[in-house]
C-alpha positions in Angstrom: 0.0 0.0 0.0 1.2 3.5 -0.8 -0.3 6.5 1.2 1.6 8.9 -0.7 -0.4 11.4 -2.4 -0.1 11.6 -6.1 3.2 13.7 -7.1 0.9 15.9 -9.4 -1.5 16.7 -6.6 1.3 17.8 -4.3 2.8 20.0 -7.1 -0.3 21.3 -7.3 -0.8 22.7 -3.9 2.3 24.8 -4.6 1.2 26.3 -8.1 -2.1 26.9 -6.0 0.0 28.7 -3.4 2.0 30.9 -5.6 -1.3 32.1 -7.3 -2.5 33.0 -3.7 0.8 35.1 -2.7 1.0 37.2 -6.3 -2.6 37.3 -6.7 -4.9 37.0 -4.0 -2.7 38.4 -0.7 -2.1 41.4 -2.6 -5.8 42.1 -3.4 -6.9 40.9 0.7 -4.5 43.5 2.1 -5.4 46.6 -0.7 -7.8 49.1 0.1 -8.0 48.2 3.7 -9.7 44.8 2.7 -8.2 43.0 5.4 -11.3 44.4 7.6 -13.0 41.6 6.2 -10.8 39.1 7.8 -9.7 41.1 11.2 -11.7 42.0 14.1 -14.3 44.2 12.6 -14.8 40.8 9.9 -18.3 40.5 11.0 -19.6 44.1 11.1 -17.5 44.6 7.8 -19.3 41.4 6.2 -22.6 42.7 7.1 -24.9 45.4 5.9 -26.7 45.9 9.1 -29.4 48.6 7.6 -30.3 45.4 4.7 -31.7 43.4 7.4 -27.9 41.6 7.7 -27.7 40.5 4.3 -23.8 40.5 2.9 -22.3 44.2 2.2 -22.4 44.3 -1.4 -18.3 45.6 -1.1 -17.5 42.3 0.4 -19.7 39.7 -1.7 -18.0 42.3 -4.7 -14.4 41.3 -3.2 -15.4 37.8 -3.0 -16.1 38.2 -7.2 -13.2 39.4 -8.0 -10.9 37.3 -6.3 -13.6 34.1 -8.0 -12.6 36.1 -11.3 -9.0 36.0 -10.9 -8.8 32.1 -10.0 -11.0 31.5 -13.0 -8.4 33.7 -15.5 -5.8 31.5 -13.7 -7.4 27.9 -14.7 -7.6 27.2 -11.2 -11.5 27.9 -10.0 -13.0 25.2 -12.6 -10.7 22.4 -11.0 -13.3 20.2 -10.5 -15.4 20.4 -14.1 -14.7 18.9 -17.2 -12.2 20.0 -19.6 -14.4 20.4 -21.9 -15.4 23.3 -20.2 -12.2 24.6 -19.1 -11.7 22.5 -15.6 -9.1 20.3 -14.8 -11.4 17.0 -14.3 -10.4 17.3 -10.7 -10.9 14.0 -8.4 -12.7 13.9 -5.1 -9.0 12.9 -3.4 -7.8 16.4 -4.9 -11.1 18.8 -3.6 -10.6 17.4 -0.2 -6.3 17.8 -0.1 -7.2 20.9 -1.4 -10.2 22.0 0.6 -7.9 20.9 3.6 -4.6 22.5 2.4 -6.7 25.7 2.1 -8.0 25.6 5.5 -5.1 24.8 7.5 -3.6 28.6 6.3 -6.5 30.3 8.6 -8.9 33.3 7.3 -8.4 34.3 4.0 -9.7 35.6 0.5 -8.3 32.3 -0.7 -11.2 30.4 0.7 -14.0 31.8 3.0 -16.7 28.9 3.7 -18.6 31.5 5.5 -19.3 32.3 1.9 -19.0 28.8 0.3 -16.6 30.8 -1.5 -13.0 29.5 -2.5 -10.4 29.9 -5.4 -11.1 26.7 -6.1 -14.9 26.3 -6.0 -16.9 23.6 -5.4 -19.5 24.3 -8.8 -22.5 22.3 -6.9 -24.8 23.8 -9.5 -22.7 23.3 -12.4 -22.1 19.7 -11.5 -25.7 19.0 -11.0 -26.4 20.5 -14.4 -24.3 18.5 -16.4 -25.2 15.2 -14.6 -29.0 16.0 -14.5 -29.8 19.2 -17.2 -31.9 18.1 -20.1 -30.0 19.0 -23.6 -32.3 22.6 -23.8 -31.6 23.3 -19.9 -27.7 22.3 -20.5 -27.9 24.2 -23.4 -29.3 27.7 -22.0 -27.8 27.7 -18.5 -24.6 25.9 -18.6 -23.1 28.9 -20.3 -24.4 31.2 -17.6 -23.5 29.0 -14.9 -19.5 29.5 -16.1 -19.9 32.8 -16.2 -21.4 33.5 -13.0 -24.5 35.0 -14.5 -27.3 32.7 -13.4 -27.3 30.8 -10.2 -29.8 28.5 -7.9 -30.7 28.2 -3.9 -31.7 24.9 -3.1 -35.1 24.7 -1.8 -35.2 21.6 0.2 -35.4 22.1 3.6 -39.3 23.3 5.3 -40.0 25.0 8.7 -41.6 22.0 9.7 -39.5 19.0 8.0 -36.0 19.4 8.8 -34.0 16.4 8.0 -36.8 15.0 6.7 -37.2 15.3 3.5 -39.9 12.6 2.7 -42.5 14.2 4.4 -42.5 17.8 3.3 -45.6 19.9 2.4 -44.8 21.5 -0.2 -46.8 20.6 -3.3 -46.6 21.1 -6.8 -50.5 19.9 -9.0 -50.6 19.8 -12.7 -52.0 23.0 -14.5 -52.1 22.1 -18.5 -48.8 22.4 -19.4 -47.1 22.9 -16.4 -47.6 22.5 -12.3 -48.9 24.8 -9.4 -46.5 25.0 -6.7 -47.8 26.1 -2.9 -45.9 25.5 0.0 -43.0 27.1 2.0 -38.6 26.2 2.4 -36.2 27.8 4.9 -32.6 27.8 5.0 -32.3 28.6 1.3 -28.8 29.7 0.9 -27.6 32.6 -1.3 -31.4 33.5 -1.8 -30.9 37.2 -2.1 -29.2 37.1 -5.2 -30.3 33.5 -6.9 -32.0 34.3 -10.0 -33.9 30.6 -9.3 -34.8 28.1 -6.3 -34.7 24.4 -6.8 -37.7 23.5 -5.2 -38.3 20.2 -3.9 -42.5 19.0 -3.9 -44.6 16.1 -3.9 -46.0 15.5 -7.2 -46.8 11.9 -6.3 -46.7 9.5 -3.7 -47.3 9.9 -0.3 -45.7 11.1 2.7 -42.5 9.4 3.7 -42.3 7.6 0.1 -39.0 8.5 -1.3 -40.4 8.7 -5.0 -43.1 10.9 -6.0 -40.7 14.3 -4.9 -39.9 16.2 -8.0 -37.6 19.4 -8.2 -38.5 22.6 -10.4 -36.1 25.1 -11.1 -38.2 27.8 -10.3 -37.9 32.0 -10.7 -37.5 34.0 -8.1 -39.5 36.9 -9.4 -42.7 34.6 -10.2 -45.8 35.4 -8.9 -46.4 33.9 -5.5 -42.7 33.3 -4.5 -41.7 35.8 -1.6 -39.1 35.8 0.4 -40.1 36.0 3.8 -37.7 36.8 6.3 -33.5 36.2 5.9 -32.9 34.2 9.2 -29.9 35.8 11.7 -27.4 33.3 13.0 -24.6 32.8 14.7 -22.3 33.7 12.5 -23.2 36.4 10.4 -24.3 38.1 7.8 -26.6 36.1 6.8 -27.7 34.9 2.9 -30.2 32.2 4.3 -34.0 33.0 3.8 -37.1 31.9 4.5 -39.5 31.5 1.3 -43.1 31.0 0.8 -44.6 29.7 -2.6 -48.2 30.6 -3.1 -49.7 29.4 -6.5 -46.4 29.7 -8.1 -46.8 28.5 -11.7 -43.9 27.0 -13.6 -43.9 24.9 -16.9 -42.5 21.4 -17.8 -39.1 22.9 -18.8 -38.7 23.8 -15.1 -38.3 20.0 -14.4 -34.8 18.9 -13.2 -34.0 15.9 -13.1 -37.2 14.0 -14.1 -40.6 14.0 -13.0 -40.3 12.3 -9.5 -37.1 11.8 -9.4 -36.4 14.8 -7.0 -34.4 13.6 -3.8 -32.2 11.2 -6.2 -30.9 14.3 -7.7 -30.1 16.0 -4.4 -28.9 12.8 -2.6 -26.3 12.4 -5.8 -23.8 15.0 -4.9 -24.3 15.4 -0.9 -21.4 12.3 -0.4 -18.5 14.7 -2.7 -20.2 17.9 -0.8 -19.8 15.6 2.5 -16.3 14.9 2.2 -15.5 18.1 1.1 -16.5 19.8 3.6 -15.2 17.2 6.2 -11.7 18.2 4.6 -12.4 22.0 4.9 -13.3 21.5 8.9 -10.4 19.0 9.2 -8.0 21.9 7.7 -9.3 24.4 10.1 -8.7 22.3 13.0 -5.0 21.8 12.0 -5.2 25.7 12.1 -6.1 25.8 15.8 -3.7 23.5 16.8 -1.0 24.5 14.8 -1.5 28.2 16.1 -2.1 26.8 19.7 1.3 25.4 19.5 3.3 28.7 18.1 1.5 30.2 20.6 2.6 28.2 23.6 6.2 28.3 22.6 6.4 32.3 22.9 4.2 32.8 25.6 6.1 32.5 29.4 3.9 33.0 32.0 5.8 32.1 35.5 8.5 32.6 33.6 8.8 29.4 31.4 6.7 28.9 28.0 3.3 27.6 28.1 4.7 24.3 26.0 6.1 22.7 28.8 3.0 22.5 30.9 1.1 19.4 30.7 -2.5 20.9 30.7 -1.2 22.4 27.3 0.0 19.2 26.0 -2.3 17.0 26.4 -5.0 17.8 25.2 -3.2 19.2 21.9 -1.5 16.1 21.5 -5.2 14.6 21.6 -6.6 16.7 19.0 -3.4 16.2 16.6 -3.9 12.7 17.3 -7.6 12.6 15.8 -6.3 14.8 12.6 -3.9 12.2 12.0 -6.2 9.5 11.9 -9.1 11.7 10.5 -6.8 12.9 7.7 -6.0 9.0 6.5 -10.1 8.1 6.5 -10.4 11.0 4.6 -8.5 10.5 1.7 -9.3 7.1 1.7 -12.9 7.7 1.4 -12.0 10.3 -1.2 -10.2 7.8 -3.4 -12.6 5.3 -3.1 -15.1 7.5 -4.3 -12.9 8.3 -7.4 -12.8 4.7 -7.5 -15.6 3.0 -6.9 -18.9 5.9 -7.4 -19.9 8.4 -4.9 -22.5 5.6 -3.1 -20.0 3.3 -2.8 -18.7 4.6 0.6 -21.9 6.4 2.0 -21.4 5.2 5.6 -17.5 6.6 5.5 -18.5 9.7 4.2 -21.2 9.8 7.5 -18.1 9.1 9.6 -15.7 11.7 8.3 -18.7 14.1 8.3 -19.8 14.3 11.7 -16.1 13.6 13.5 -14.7 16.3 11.2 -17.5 19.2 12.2 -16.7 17.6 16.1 -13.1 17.7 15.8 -13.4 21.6 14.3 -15.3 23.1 17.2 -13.2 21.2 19.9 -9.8 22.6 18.3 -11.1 26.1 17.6 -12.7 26.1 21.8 -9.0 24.4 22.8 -7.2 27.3 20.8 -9.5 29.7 22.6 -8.2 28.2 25.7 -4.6 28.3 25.4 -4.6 31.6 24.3 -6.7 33.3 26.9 -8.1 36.1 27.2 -7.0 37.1 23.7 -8.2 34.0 22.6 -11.6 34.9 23.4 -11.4 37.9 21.4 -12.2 38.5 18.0 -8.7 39.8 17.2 -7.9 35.8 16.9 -10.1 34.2 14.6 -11.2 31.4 16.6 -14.1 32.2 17.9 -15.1 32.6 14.2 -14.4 29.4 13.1 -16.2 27.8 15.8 -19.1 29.9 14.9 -18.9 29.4 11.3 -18.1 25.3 11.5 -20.8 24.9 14.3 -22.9 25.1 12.0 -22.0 22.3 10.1 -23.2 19.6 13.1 -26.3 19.9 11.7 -26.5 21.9 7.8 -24.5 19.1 6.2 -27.0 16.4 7.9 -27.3 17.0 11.2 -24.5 14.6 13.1 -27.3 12.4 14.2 -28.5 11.7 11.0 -25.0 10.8 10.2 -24.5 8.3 12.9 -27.9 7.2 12.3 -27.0 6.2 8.7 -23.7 5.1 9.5 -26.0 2.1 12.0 -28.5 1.6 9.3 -25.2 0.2 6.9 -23.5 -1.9 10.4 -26.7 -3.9 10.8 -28.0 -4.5 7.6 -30.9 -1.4 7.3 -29.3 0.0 4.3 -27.0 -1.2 1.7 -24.0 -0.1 -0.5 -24.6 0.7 -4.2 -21.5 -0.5 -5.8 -20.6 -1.1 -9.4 -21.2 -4.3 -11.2 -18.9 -6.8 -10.3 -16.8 -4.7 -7.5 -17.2 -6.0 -4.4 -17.2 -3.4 -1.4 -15.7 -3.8 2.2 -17.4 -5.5 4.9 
């Protein structure tokens, strides 16, 4: 077995890293743009007199920093070349979702944002898997350009994790379907030109078939957007939407008729791991900071390092990257390998230990640094803030350890490819 990663990855990370130093330091630091990223990061984030949507300066810094990777061939990594990406693996997104982390704050990659040099194209991707040839044909080109966009209209006040049971309902009209219902947490919905809403057409509740999802306008009559929800970490691009009537024809179909959760449920493992890889990265931070840290600072007259109560529980947290790290890019491989079902219970377990491990480090960092640590001049407290959130956005942690039971005794099974067999 060989655990080293692949020599053009790793030569990778440094081409990615001199893009960052020429391009994207110099554009963080001008024009006092680091406020985004020091102490006043939230306040500066945050147009307070909008109802705490993003300042339009900041989501405008975030653009131009996309634009920049994108002239560099680096923010289409994932995609197909034949649309200028780099057929990217899942093993690369998540060394470079990591690597990207573990340098702290930074116009490089904000996941307050979902934003990153190297982007994850969750729209894009779902296009090309799912788009029928007139939808691929009228939004892929917009979706590369950054001109057209969709919020994902999955989750309802009253059906959380649940998916199978939502209210929301779409009735056929003629030629097209009658949408009435209501989603919350739909991210990005203050600029996306469409929501991709999820409702019954069929079925009943709890069936996982029957659940279609429309690409629906924004500005059609009946959809409103009812409140943008505050949270812990702000500002905040996560509204509230109600559907009253809403009339959209069969070309808003995505996916197939019915076929609604399968297209959602496609990409959540490569989002999953990703993401796992991001929190792992900024744990490293903490620790890694925790440790400079606690070689400079003498209190009593000898450095923090050599006290046990500092030790320990650093040498604990490193401990869990290590291993973390290795399940990680195993999973990721396998994925690349074997299909993104293949490894849905490992994905569950690098997950929810990975959002866990994120929080712990970033409150331990807190710790060792003190007082200061507490403040916002460190940026701890907002990675905890930020990757709290991801215990329960990226399927809450329970649902995770939920699935990863249903696979141990027999409740749900692996999809693998014909003729490959899977672990035990």
């Amino acid at each position: 077995m060989n655990f080293e990663l692949p020599s053009e990855l790793t030569a990778y990370l440094d081409v990615l890293d001199e893009f960052i130093e020429a391009e994207i330091k110099p554009l963080e630091n001008e024009n006092d743009n680091i406020r985004f990223f020091d102490h006043r990061r939230e306040d500066a984030r945050t147009d307070w007199e909008r109802g705490g949507l993003p300042n339009e300066e900041w989501e405008a810094l975030l653009a131009e920093a996309r634009r920049r990777a994108d002239a560099a061939g680096h923010y289409r990594y994932p995609i197909p070349k034949a649309y200028g990406g780099q057929d990217g693996s899942n093993l690369g997104m998540a060394v470079i979702r990591e690597h990207f982390a573990t340098k702290g704050l930074g116009l490089h990659n904000d996941l307050q944002n979902e934003h990153s040099i190297v982007a994850n194209n969750v729209g894009l991707l779902l296009m090309l898997a799912y788009g029928t040839e007139a939808q691929q044909e009228e939004w892929i080109p917009l979706l590369l350009a950054g001109k057209r966009g969709f919020a994902f209209g999955i989750t309802e006040p009253d059906h959380g994790s649940d998916a199978t049971h939502m209210e929301t309902k779409a009735v056929r009209d003629g030629d097209g379907w009658r949408i009435t219902g209501g989603k919350t947490w739909n991210t990005g919905i203050h600029k996306a030109q469409y929501d991709m809403i999820l409702a019954r057409t069929s079925g009943k509740a709890g069936d996982g078939d029957g659940i279609t999802a429309f690409l629906t306008p924004t500005n059609a009559e009946g959809f409103k957007v009812e409140e943008m929800l505050w949270t812990f970490n702000m500002p905040t691009d996560h509204g509230r939407i109600s559907l009253d009537n809403v009339y959209v024809d069969d070309t808003a179909i995505f996916g197939g008729e019915g076929r609604g959760l399968q297209v959602v449920q496609h990409f959540f493992n490569e989002n999953r791991i990703r993401q796992a890889a991001s929190s792992l990265g900024a744990a490293q931070f903490c620790i890694n900071e925790s440790v400079r840290y606690a070689m400079e600072r003498k209190p009593f007259g000898k450095p923090l390092s050599t006290n046990q109560a500092i030790q320990f529980p650093l040498a604990e947290l490193q401990t869990r990257c290590e291993m973390l790290r290795a399940l990680i890019h195993k999973t990721a491989w396998m994925m690349d390998t074997y299909g993104n079902f293949a490894v849905s219970d490992k994905v569950s377990m690098c997950n929810y230990q990975a959002n866990r491990l994120c929080c712990e480090a970033a409150d331990q960092a807190m710790q060792v640094h003190g007082g200061l640590g507490y403040s916002r001049h460190k940026p701890f407290e907002h990675i905890y803030r930020h990757h709290r959130r991801y215990r329960i956005t990226e399927g809450a942690e329970e649902i995770q350890i939920r699935r990863i039971a249903g696979y141990m005794f027999g409740y749900m099974k692996q999809m693998a490819p014909k003729g490959v067999k899977l672990e035990d």
